[in-house]
N, C-alpha and C positions, 0 to 999 in steps of 0.2 A: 504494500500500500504506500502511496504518499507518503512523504515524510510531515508534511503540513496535516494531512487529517490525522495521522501516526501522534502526533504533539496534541492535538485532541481527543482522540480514545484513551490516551492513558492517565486522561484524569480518571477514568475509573478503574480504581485496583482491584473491584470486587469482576471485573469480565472475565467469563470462565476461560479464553484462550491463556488468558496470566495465567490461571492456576494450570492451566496445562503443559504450558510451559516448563512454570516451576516443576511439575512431576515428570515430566522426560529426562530422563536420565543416559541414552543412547543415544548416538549420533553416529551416522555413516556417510560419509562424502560417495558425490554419484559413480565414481569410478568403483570404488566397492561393493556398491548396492548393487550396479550392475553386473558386478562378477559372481556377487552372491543369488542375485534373481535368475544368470543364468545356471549355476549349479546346480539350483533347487528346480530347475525347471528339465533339469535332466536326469534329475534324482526323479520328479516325478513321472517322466517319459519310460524311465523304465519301470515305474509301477503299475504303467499304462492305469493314471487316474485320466477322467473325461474331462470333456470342455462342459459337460453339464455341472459337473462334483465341482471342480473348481471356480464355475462362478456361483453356485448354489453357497459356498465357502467360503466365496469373497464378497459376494452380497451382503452376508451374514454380520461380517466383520465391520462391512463398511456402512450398516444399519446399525451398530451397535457403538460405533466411534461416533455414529452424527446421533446418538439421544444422548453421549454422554458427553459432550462439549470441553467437559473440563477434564478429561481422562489423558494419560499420556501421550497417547499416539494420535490425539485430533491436534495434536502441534506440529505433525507434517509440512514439508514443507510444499508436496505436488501432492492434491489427489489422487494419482494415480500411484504413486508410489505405497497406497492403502491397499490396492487391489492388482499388484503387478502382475499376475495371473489370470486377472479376469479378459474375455476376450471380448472384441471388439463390439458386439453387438450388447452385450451387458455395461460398456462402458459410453453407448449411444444412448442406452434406457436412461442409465444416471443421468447423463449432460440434457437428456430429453424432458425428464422429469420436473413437471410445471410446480409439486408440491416440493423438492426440494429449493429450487430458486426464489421461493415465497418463504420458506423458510429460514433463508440466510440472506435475503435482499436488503441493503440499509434501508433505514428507516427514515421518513422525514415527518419534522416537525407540524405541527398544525398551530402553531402560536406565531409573532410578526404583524406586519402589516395585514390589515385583508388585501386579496387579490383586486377585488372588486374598485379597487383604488388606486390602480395600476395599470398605466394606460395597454393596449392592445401590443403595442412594439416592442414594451420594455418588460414583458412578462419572461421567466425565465425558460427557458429553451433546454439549458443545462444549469442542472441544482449547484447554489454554492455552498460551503459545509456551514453556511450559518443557519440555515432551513435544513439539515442533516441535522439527527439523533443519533450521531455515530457511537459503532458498538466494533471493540476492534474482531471480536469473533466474526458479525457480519461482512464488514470490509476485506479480512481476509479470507473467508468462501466466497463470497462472489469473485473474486480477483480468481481465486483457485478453480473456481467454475468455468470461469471466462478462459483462463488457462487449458483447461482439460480440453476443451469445446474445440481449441484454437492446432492443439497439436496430437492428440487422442485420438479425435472424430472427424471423417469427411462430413461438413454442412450438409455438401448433397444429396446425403442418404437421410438425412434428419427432415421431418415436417416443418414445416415453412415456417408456423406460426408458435409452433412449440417453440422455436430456438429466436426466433425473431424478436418475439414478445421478452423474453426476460434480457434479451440483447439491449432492447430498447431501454428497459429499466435500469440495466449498468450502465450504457450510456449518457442517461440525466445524472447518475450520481459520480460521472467521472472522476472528478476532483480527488476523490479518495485513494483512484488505480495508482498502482506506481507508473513511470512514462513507461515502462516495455510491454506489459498488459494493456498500459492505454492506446499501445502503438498497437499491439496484437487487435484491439478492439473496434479501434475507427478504421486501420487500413487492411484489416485482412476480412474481422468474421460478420461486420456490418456490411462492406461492401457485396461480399456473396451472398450473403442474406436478404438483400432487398433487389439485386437479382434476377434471385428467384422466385420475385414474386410474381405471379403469372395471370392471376383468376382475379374476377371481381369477390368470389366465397372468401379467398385468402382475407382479401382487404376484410371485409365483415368481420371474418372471424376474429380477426386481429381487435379490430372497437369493440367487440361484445364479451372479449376476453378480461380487458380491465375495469375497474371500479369508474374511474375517473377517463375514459376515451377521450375529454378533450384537452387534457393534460399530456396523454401520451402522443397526439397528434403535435403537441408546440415539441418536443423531443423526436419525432418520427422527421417531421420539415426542416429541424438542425442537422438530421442523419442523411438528410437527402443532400444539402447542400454541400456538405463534410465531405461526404462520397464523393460527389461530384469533384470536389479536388481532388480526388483520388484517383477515379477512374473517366472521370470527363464525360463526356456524354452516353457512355455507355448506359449509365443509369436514365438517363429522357424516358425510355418506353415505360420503366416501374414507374417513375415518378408520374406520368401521364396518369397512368393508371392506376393510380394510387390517389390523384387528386382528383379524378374522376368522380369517383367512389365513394369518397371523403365527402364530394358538396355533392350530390344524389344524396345520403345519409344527412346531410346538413339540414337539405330543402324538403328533405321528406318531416324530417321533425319541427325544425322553425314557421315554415310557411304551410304546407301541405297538413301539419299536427298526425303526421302518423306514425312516425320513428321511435327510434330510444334514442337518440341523443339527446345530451341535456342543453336545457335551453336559458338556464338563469346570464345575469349579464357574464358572471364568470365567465362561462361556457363561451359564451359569444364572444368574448374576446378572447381567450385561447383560439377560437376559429380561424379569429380575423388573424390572430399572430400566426397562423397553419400557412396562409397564405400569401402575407409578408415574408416570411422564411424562402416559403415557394419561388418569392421575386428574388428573394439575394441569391437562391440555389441557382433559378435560369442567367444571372447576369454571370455567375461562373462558369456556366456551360457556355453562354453564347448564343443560347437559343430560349424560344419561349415553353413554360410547362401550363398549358391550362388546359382546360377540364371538359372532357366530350360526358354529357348526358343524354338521357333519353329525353323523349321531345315536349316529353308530359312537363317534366321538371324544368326544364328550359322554358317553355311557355309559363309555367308558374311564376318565374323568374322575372320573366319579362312584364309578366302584369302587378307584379309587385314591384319594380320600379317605375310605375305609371300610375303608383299612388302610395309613394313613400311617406309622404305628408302624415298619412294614416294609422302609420305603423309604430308600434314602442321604436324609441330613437335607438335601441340598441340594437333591432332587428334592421329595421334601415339601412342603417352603414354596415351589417353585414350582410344584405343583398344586396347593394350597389358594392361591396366586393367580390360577391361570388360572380355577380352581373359582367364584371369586367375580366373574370377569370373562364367563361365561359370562349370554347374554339370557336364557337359560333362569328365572333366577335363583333355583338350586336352594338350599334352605334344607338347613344341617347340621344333622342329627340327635341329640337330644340322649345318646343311647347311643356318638355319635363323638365329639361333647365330651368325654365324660367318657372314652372310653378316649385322646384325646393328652391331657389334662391329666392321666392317671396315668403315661402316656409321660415327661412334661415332669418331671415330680417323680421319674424316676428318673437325668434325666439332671444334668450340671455343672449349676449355676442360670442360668449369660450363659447356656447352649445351649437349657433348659429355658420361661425367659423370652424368648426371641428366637423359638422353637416357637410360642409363645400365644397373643406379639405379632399374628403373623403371623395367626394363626385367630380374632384379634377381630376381626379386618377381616370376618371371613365372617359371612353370614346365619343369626344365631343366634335363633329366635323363643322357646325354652324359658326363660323367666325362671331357672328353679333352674338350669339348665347354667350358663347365661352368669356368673350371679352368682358360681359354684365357678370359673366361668374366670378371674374377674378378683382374686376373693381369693388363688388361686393365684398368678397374674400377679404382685400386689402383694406375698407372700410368695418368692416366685423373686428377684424386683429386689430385694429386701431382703440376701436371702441374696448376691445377686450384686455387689451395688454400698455403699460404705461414700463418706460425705460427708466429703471432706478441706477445704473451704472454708465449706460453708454450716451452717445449722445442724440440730439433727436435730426430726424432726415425731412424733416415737415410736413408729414404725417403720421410719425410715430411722438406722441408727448411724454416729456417725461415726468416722474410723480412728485408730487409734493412732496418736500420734507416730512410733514406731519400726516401723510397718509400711509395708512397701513399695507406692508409688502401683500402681494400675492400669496394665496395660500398654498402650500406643495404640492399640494392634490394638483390646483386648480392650471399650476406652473409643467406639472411634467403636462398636462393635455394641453398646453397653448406651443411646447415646444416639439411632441409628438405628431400635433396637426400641422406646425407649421412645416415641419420635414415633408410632410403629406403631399404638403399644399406644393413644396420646393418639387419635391420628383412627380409631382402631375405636369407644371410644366416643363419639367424635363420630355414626360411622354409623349407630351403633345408638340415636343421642337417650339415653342413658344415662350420668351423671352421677354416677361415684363420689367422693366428694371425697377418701378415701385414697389411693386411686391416682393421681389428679393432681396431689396435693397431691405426693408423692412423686416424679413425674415429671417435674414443675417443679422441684422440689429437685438432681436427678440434671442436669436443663441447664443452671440456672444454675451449679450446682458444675462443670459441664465444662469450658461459659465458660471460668470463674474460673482452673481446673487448665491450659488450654489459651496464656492469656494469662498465666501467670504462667511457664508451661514455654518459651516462645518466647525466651530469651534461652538455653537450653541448650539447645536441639534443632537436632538436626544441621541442616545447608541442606538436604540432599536431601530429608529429612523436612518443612520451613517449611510447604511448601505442603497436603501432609495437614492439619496442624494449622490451617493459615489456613480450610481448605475445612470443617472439623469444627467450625471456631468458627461459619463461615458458613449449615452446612444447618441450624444451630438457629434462626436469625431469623427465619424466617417463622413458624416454631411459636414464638416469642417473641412477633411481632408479633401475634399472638391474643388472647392474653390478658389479664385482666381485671384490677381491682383483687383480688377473691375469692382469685385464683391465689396472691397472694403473701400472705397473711394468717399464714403462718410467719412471715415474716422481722419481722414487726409490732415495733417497739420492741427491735429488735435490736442494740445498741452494736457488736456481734462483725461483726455483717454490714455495718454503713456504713462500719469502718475496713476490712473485708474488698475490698468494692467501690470502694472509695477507692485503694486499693493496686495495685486491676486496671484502673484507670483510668487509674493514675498507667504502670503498666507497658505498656498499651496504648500511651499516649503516647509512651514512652521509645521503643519498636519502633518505630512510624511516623517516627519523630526520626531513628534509627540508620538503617533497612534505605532503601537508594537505591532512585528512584521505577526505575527499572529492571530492578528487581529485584523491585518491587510490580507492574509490568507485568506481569513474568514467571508470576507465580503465579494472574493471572488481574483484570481489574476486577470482575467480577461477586463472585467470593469475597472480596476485600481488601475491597469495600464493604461488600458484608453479614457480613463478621464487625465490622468498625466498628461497623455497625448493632446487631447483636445485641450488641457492651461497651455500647454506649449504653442497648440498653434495659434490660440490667441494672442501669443504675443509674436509670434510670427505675421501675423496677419496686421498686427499693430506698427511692426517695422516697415510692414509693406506699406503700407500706407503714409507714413514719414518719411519714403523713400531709399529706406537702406535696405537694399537686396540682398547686400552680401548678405547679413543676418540674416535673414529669412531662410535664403537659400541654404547658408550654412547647415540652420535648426531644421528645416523640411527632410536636406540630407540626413542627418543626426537621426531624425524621427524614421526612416526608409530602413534605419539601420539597427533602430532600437528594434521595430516591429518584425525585425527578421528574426533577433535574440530574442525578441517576447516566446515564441517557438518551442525554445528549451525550456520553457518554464521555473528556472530561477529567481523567484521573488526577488530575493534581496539582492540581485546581481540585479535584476531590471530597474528597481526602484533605484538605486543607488546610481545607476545610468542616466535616467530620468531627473533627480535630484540635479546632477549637476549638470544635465540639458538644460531645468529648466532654470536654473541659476546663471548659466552663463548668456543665457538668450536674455533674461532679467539684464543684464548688467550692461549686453550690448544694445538695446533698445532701449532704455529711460537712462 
């Protein structure tokens, strides 16, 4: 396992692996073990004992080391070194075996944030150990499972969904594998496993299998995209057919009411993030993954985007995402633009704005529609959002002294949607410079509000806030010199940026790397990333390139070392990245 989740399972000294440990008293390195497994396997070829006696024998043994957890020999180091006699097809039962992987799966927590307060984009894909109940027993069976599965068993003789489903479930709780099990996991027994997925039955069987199906679907759409760096587009035909599948089951229960998928707002956003995932999976292939249904569910679709207005706001924006993910690639009409964008403008502004977001993403070909959708858009985030850090572009105001910040609920969905709102005109080649101009202003003021809030925001809270700094990076790392032509010559903004660099700094100083473990390496780096390129973005704009360039370089370089997953090598990298960008810019 990990050494980071390793440093958390061993605050408990009552876990039966400790005592197992403690009671192992023999050790044999593999070169011996192997010389003894062959001897004994020739001692028993001449007793001519069977392949039935011998795994009837090794069954036995290996039923009796998993009920007594804390015995000697469940301190193994390989599974299979329990049953080195059992043959292959008794060692595809075990790794098949849906009640032993429930039996040793980590656990996660149910205390935190609720979900339901979490926008759709930033919901977790893969668990970090702060939502883990780690139990080092657990973490080391699954790791040994994962193992066995990986060098014991051809995939291919195993059921699709038998071996697929508890893959899925080691998957999300990564964090805990050591990197060589983790390497074994994303690039060998994942990618053959989804495959072989073939049938629309598999897909079903797979959602009906777990408690929580739209849970496993935000982890299924990370396995797909992961893959995809793996194997490239090999995966397109699963993934097709996997998303297929996924919204028929969607539409059969949200709109249609016939399903068993769940349909609370959680639910619905786990969907929506099924889908988002989908979009970062195809921009690594190259090519697009969206969803052939039958004609029924299509037409459903279509008529519940022709009266959105109607519908709970959380079903809405999840048919105007399945609506755009559909092959068909139905084009909205410009009579439905204009009736959600009079919808939008009677609702709050975040709800009206977060509505719009959502509908830029969709196939709008009426130049007049689109244009009243994004003036609205730009006039909604206005009304919804006031700049407490940056400066204002003459349509974004900034707040009063004495008025109260934004609330964090209300901040990840203004910065959520506005990403939304960023990559719809991306899709549609369309180029407002008000509204990016302004929606750059609204991330990097998040940034700023985010990193300067971190010294008074509760603990249980850290990690939203780290994760809120972290999904603006990529939408950071886009951008041009163009983007920042606000901040141009701005004294207000380099002592602003200067301050949040300095405060960055302070936090990585103070908060123990174990605690940065906790909240995830993937988020703790890229909010790094994103304070740095704010002040990259902030040289650019003062005109000093070298800097920028230099830090841009710097950040190409860190993200490649992010890789090995070395916390305290990254941070410490990152540290004086963003310390020495601090010192060339203000």
């Amino acid at each position: 396992m990990s050494i980071k989740a390793l440093r958390v399972a061993l605050r408990d000294d009552k876990d039966s692996l400790l005592h197992a440990m403690a009671r192992k008293k023999h050790y044999l390195g593999v070169q011996p073990f192997n010389a003894l497994v062959e001897k004994v396997e020739g001692l028993l070829d001449s007793y001519e004992v069977g392949v039935e006696q011998l795994d009837m024998a090794s069954l036995e043994l290996f039923d009796d080391v998993m009920r007594d957890p804390s015995c000697g020999l469940a301190a193994c180091g390989q599974l299979s070194r329990l049953v080195p006699f059992a043959s292959s097809a008794l060692l595809q039962g075990i790794v098949c075996s849906t009640e032993l992987w429930v039996e040793n799966q980590v656990l996660l927590r149910r205390t935190g944030a609720p979900t339901v307060d979490v926008p759709f984009a930033m919901l977790d894909r893969y668990c970090s150990l702060d939502v883990m109940d780690l139990s080092l027993l657990r973490c080391v069976r699954t790791a040994q499972l994962v193992h066995l599965l990986a060098r014991s068993v051809p995939i291919e003789t195993c059921d699709t969904v038998a071996v697929l489903l508890p893959l899925l479930r080691a998957a999300r709780v990564q964090e805990v594998l050591s990197d060589p099990i983790r390497k074994l996991l994303v690039t060998k027994l994942l990618p053959r496993a989804l495959l072989r997925v073939n049938s629309r039955d598999e897909v079903v069987a797979l959602l009906d299998s777990d408690t929580e199906p739209h849970l496993l679907l935000c982890t299924l759409a990370a396995v797909i995209r992961d893959t995809a760096v793996c194997v490239g587009d090999a995966v397109l035909e699963s993934a097709r057919r996997i998303a297929g599948v996924v919204t028929e089951w969607m539409i059969n229960s949200v709109l249609l009411k016939e399903g068993s998928a769940p349909v609370n707002e959680r639910a619905v956003a786990a969907h929506r993030a099924f889908f988002a995932t989908l979009d970062e999976a195809a921009d690594v292939i190259g090519d697009s993954i969206l969803s052939s249904i039958p004609a029924r569910q299509a037409s459903v679709v279509q008529e519940a985007m022709c009266m959105l207005p109607t519908l709970p706001p959380s079903t809405a924006l999840l048919t105007m995402t399945m609506h755009r993910h559909l092959s068909t690639a139905s084009v909205v009409v410009a009579s439905t633009v204009q009736q959600v964008v009079t919808y939008a403008q009677r609702l709050r502004p975040l709800d009206g704005f977060e509505f719009l977001a959502e509908l830029s993403s969709s196939r709008i070909l009426d130049t007049a529609a689109y244009n009243e959708l994004v003036h609205t858009m730009t006039h909604l985030l206005a009304r919804c959002c006031r700049l407490r850090h940056m400066p204002p572009n003459g349509r974004l105001l900034s707040q009063a002294p004495n008025e109260l910040p934004m609330s964090s609920q209300d901040l990840r969905r203004v910065v959520v949607s506005a990403v939304s709102a960023l990559r719809g005109g991306i899709l549609h080649g369309r180029r407002d410079d008000i509204l990016r101009s302004s929606i750059n202003l609204v991330l990097f003021d998040a940034v700023t509000e985010c990193v300067v809030s971190l010294r008074q925001t509760k603990e249980e809270d850290v990690p939203l806030v780290t994760k809120l700094i972290a999904f603006t990076s990529n939408c950071l790392g886009d951008l041009v010199t163009s983007d920042v032509a606000v901040l141009r010559a701005s004294e207000i903004t380099v002592t602003k940026v200067a301050s949040v660099m300095n405060f960055a700094y302070q936090w990585l100083c103070a908060t123990p790397i174990a605690k940065l473990e906790s909240i995830g390496i993937e988020a703790v780096a890229s909010a790094i990333c994103a304070v740095s390129l704010v002040s990259v973005f902030d040289a650019y704009a003062l005109g000093r390139r070298s800097v920028a360039h230099h830090a841009s370089d710097h950040r190409k370089a860190l993200a490649a070392e992010h890789s090995s997953g070395n916390l305290a090598t990254i941070l410490s990298d990152k540290t004086v990245s963003c310390y020495a960008v601090l010192r060339q810019s203000s």
